[in-house]
C-alpha positions as CSV (number, residue, x, y, z in Angstrom):
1,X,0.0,0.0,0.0
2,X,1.1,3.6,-1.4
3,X,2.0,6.0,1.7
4,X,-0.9,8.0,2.7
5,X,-0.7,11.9,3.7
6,X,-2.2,11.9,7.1
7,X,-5.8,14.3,7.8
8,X,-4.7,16.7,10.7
9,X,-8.3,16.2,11.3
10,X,-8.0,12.5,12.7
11,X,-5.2,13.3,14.5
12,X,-5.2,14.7,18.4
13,X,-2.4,16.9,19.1
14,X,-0.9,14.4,21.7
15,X,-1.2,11.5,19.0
16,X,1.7,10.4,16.9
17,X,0.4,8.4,14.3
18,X,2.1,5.2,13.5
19,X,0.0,3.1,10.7
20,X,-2.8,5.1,8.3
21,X,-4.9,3.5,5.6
22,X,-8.2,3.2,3.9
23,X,-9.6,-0.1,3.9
24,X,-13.2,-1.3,3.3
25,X,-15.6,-3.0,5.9
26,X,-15.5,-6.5,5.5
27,X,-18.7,-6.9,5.4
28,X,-19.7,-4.3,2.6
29,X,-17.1,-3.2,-0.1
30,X,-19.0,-0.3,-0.8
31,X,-18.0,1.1,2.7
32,X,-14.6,2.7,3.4
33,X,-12.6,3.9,6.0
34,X,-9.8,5.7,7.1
35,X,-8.4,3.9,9.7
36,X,-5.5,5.6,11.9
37,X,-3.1,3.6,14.8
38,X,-1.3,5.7,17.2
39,X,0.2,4.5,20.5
40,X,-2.8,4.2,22.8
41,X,-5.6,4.3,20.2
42,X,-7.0,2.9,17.2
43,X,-8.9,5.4,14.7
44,X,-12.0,4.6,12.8
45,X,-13.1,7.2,10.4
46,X,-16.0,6.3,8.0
47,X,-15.8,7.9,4.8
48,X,-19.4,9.2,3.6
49,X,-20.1,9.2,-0.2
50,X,-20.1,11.2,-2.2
51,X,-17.1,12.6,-0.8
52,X,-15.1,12.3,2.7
53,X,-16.8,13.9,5.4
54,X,-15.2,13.9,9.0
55,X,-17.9,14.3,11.6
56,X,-19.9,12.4,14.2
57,X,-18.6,8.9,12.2
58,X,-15.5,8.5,13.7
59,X,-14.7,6.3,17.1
60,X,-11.7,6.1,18.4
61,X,-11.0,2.7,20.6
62,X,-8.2,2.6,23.6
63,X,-6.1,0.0,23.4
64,X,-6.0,-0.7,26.6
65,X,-9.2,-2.9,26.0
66,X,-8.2,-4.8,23.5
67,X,-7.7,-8.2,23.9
68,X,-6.5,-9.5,20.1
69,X,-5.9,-8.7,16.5
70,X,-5.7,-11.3,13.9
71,X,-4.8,-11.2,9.7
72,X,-5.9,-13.4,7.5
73,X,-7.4,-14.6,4.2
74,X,-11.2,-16.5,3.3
75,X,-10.8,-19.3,1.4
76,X,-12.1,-17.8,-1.5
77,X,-9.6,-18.5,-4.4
78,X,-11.3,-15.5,-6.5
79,X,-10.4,-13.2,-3.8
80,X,-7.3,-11.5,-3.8
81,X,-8.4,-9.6,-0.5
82,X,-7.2,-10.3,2.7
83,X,-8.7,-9.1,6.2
84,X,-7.4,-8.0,9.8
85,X,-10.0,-8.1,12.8
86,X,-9.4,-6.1,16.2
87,X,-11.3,-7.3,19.1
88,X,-11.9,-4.8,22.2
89,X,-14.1,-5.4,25.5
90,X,-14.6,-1.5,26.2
91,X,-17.0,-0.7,29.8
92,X,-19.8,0.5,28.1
93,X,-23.2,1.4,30.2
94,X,-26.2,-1.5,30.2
95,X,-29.4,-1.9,28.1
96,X,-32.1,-0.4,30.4
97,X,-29.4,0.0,33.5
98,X,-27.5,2.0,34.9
99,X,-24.5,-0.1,35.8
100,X,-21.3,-0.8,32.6
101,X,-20.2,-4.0,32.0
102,X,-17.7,-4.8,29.2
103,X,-19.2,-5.6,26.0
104,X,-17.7,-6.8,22.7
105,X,-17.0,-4.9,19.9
106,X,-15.2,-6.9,16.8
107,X,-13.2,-4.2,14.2
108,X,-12.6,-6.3,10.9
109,X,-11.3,-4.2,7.5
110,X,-10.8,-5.8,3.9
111,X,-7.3,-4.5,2.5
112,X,-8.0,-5.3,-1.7
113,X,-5.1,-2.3,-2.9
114,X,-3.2,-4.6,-5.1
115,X,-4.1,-8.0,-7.2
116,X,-1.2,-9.8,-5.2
117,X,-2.9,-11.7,-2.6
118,X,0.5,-12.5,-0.5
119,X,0.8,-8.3,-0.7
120,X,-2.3,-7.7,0.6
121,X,-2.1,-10.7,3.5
122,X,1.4,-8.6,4.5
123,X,-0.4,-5.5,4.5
124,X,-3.0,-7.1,7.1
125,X,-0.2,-8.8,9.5
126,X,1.6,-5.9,9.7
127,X,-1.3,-4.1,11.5
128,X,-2.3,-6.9,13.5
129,X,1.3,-7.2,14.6
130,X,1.5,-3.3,15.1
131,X,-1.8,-3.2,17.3
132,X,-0.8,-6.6,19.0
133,X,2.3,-4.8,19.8
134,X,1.0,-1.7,21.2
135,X,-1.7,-3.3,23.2
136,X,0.5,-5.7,25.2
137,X,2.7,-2.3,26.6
138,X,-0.6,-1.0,27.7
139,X,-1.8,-3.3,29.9
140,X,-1.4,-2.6,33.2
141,X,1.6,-4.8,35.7
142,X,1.2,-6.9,38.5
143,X,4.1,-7.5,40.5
144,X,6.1,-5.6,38.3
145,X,5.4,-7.9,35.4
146,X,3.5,-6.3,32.7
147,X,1.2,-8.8,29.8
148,X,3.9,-8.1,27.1
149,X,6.4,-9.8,29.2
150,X,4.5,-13.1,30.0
151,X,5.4,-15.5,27.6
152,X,3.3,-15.3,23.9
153,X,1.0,-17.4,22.9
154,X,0.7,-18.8,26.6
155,X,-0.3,-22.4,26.5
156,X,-3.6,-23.1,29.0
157,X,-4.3,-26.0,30.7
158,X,-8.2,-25.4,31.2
159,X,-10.1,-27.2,33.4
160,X,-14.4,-26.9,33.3
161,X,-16.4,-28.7,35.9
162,X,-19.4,-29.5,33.6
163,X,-22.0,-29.9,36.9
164,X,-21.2,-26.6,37.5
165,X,-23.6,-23.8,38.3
166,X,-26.1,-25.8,36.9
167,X,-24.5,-26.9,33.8
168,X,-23.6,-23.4,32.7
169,X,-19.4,-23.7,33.3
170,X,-19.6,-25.7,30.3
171,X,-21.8,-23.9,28.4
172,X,-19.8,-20.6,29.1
173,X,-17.0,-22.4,27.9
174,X,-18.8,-23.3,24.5
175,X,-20.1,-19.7,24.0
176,X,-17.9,-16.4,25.2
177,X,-15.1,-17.9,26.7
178,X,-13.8,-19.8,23.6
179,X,-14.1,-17.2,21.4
180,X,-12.4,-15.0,23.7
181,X,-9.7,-17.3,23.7
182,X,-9.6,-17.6,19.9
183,X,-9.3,-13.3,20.0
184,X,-6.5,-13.2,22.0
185,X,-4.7,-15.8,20.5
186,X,-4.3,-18.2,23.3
187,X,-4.1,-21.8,22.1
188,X,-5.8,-24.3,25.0
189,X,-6.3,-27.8,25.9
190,X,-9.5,-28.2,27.5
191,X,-10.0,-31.1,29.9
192,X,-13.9,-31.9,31.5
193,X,-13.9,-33.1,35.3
194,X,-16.1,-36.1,35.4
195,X,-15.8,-36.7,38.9
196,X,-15.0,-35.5,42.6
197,X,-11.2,-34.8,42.6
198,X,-10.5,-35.6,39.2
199,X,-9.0,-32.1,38.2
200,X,-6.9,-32.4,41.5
201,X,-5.4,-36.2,40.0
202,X,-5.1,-34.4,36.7
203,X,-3.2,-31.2,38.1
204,X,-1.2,-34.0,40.2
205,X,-0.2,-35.5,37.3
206,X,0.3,-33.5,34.7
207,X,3.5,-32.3,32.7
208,X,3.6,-28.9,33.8
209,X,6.3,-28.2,31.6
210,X,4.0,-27.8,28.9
211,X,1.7,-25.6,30.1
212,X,2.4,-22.1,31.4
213,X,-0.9,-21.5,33.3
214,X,-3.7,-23.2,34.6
215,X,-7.3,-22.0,34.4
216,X,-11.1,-23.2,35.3
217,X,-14.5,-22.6,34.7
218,X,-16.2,-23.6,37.9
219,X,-16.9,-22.5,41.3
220,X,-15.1,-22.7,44.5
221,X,-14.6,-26.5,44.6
222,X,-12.2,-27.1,41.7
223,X,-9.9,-24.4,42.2
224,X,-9.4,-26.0,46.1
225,X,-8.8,-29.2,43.6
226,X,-6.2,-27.7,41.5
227,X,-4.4,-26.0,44.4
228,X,-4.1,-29.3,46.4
229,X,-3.1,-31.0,43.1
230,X,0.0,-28.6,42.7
231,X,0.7,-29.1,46.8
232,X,0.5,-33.1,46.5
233,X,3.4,-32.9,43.4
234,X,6.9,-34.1,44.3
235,X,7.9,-30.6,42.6
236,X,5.2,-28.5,44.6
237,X,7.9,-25.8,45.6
238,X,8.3,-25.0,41.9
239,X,4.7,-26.1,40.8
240,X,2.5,-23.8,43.0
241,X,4.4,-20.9,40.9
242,X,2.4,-21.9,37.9
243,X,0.2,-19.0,37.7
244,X,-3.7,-20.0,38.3
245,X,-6.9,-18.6,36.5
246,X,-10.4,-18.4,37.5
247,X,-13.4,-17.8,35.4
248,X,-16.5,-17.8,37.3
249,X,-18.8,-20.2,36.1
250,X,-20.5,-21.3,39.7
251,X,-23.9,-20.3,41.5
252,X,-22.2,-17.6,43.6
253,X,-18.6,-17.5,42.4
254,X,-17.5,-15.7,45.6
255,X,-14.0,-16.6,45.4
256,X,-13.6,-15.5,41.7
257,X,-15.4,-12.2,42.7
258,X,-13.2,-11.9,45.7
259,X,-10.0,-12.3,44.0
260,X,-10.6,-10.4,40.9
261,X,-13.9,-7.9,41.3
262,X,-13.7,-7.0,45.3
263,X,-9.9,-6.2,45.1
264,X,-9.9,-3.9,41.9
């Protein structure tokens, strides 16, 4: 893609632009937009025929909620196009409440400037990369350890309790929580609990060394599983450093809300 002379109208006089293109909507090449990545913020101007306008159509999304970007091509042979999707979990305020919750909002762009497919799929990784890139030195540390630094892709060990809360850990599992892990590019192996300490056998067990953290979908029992697991190893000094992920998928979930909600 030719170089593009930035509009000091997308631009905010703290941002320093570094990617700018048009690309159409993915879903409607007749729709086009000028989309503009800076260091904290992704751009998204919508052209409006029969000429540009810049008005009330722009949004611009922080990076610090986005959780993924990907590039790639449909299986179409006929089409030369490829396509790069951004995926951000903004707060945004509840149908017919007053509370915010996060709430999904895919960004996906067809890049067709040239005939050369492989030119155009380069086009799209190189923005994916750039935004992956960006997003991971935006996310805020713990312990001094920021996202960027934890090691990429990072291999789960998930663990769902399938009785739990009713049957829905599983069904969470099926729905947002895999596609969540598909967005941020997090390959998993996903392992069903069929009975009472089975997860803490499998965390027993396991070859930690290919996994570097461990994550459920249950309630309170199966994380006391997987903690006693990692105790009960002959390597349990080094094992109970795996790091440990709940996703609350109980009745209550008052651990999971302790840990993560109750202490910001």
């Amino acid at each position: 893609m030719e170089p593009k002379k930035v509009d000091p109208s997308l631009i905010n006089d703290s941002s320093q632009v570094v990617l700018y293109g048009e690309f159409f909507a993915a879903d409607n090449p007749k729709v086009k937009f000028v989309v503009s990545l800076t260091e904290t913020d992704l751009a998204v101007q919508k052209l409006l025929a029969p000429s540009p306008v810049f008005g009330r159509s722009r949004q611009t999304f922080n990076l610090k909620d986005c959780v993924g970007a990907r590039s790639y091509r449909e299986d179409d042979n006929e089409d030369s196009g490829a396509y790069f999707s951004v995926y951000f979990y903004p707060l945004k305020k509840r149908w017919m409440s007053t509370g915010v919750s996060r709430q999904r909002v895919e960004q996906c762009f067809q890049i067709a400037s040239v005939q050369d497919p492989r030119a155009n799929l380069e086009e799209a990784d190189k923005w994916a990369r750039a935004i992956q890139q960006r997003m991971g030195l935006l996310q805020p540390s713990r312990d001094g350890v920021l996202l960027s630094e934890v090691r990429r892709p990072c291999r789960v060990m998930l663990l769902v309790n399938p009785q739990s809360g009713k049957g829905q850990a599983l069904a969470l599992y099926n729905g947002p929580v895999q596609r969540m892990l598909h967005e941020a590019g997090v390959p998993h192996t996903l392992f069903i609990t069929e009975r009472k300490n089975h997860a803490r056998e499998l965390v027993r067990e396991a070859d930690l060394s290919q996994w570097d953290a461990l994550v459920i979908i249950s309630g309170d029992g199966l994380l006391y599983e997987v903690v006693n697991g990692l105790l009960e190893r002959e390597d349990w000094e080094q094992a109970i450093h795996t790091p440990l992920g709940i996703l609350p998928g109980g009745s209550g979930n008052a651990l999971a809300a302790s840990i993560h909600h109750y202490s910001g």
